[in-house]
C-alpha positions as CSV (number, residue, x, y, z in Angstrom):
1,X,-42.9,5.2,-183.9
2,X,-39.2,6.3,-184.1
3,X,-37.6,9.2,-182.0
4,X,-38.4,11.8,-184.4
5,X,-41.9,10.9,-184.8
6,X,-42.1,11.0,-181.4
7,X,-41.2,13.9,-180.6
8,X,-42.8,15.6,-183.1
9,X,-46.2,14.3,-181.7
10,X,-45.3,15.6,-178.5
11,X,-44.6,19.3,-179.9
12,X,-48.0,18.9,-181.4
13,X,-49.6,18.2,-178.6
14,X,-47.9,20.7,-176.7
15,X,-49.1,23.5,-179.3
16,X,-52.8,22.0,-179.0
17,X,-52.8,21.7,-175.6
18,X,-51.0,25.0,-174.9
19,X,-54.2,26.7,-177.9
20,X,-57.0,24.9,-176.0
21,X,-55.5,26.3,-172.4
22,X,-55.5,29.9,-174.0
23,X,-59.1,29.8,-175.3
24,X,-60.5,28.5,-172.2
25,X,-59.1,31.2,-171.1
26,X,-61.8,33.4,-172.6
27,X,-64.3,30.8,-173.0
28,X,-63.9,29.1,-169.4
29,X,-67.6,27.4,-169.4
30,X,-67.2,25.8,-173.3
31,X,-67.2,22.0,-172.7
32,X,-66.2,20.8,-175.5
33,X,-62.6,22.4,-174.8
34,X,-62.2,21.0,-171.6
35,X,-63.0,17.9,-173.2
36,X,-60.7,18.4,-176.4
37,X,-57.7,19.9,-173.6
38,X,-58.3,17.0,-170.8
39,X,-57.9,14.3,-174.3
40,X,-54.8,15.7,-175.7
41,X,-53.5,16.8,-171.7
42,X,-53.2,12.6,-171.8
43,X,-52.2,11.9,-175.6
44,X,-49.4,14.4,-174.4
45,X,-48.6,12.3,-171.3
46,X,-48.7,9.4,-172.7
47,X,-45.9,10.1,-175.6
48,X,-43.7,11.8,-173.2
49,X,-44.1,8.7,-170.7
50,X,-43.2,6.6,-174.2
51,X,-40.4,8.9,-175.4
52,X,-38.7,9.0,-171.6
53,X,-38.9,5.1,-171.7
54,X,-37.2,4.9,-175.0
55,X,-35.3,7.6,-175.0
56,X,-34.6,9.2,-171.7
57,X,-35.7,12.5,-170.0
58,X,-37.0,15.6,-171.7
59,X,-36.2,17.9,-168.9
60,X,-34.1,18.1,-166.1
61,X,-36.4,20.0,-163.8
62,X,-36.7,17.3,-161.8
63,X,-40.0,15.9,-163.3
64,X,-39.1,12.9,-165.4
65,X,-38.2,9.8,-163.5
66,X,-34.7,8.8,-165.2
67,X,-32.6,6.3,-163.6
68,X,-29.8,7.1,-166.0
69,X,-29.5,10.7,-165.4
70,X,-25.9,10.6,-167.7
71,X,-28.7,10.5,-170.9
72,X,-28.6,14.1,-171.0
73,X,-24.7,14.1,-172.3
74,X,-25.5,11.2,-175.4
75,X,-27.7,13.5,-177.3
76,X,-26.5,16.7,-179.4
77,X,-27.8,19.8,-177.6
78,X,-30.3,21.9,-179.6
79,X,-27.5,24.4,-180.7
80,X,-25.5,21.4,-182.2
81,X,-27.9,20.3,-184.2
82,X,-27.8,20.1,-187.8
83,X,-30.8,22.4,-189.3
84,X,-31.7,20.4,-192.9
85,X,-33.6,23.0,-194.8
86,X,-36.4,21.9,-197.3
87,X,-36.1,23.1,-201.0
C-alpha cells in the first residue's frame, strides 16, 4: 500500500470509528457496535502504526513515537498542497 492509500484508509477509519462512537452514544448497550468500533479502533491503529513507520508522525502532540522529529519539515503542509479537481 503506497502513502496515499494509506492514508486514505486511515481517514476512513477515522470517519467509521468517529460514526460508531456517536451512535453508541445513543445506543450504549448495542453489541454489535462495540464490536464493529473495538474492530476498526485496531484497523485504525494498525495503519497509523504502518504509516508512522513508513512515513513518519501524523501529529506532533506528542503521541507518535518518531525518532526523526525533523519529518515534519520534508512534507508540503496541508495549505501547500496541490488540490487536483475531478472532471
Amino acid at each position: 500500500m503506497d502513502k496515499k492509500d494509506l492514508m486514505e484508509s486511515i481517514m476512513k477509519y477515522q470517519f467509521y470509528a468517529l460514526d460508531l462512537n456517536l451512535y453508541l452514544d445513543n445506543f450504549p448497550e448495542c453489541e454489535n457496535a462495540k464490536r464493529d468500533y473495538k474492530e476498526i479502533s485496531m484497523k485504525l491503529s494498525e495503519s497509523m502504526c504502518i504509516y508512522e513507520e513508513k512515513y513518519g508522525q501524523l501529529t506532533n502532540f506528542g503521541s507518535s513515537d518518531n525518532s526523526n522529529p525533523e519529518s515534519w519539515t520534508h512534507d508540503p503542509w496541508p495549505w501547500q498542497r496541490k488540490i487536483r479537481r475531478k472532471n
